[in-house]
C-alpha positions as CSV (number, residue, x, y, z in Angstrom):
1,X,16.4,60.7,58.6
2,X,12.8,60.1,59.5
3,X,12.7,57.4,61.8
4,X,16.3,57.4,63.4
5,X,16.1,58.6,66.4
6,X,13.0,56.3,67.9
7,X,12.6,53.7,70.5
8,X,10.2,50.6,70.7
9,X,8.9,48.4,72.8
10,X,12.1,46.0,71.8
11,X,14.2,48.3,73.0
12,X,12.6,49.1,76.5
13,X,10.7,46.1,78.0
14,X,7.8,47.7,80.0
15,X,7.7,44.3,81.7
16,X,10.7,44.8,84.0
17,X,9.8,46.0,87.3
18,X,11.9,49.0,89.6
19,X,13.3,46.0,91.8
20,X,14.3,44.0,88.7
21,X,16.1,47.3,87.0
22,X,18.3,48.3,90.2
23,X,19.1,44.2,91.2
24,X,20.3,44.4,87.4
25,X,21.9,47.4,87.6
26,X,23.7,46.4,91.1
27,X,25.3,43.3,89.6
28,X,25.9,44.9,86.5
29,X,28.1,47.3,88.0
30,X,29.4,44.9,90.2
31,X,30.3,42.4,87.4
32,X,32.2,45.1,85.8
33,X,33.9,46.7,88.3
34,X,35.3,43.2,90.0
35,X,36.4,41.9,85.9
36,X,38.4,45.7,85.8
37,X,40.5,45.4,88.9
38,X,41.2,42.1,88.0
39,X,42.6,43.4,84.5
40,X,44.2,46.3,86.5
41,X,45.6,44.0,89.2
42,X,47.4,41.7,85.9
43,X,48.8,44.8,84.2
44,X,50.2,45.4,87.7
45,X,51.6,42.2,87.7
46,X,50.0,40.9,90.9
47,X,48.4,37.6,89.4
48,X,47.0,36.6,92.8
49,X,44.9,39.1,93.3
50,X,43.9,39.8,89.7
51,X,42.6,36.1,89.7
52,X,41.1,36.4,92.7
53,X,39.2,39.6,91.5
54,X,38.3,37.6,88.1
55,X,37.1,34.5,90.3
56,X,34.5,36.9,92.0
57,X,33.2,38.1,89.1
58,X,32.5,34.7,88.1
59,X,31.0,34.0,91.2
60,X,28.4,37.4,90.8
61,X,27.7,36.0,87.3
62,X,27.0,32.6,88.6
63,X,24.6,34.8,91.8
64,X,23.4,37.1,89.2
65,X,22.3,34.8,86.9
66,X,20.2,32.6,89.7
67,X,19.0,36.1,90.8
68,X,17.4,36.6,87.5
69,X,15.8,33.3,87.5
70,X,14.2,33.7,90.3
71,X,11.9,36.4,89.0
């Protein structure tokens, strides 16, 4: 069991900087949140606003990933 419970330097990249972590974090949670409404809102069966909430989320991945190319 030596061994199990350590971390390297390929799990924590010392390269990212505070910006980059909370822009990261931001559109993480925002990814997520806007992809589960959209589930919610098509178990509720409103299918307009469930793809419309799934559309955004899109959208913030498209943003996100531009974001993260910038850097």
């Amino acid at each position: 069991m030596k061994g199990m419970f350590t971390l390297d330097a390929a799990v924590i990249d010392p390269s990212i900087t505070m910006p980059q972590f909370f822009i990261i974090l931001v559109f993480v949670l925002l990814i997520g949140s806007l992809v589960s409404l959209g589930i919610l809102r098509f178990f509720q069966a409103n299918k307009k606003s469930g793809t419309t909430f799934i559309g955004l989320s899109a959208v913030s991945a498209a943003v996100f990933i531009f974001v993260v190319n910038l850097f």
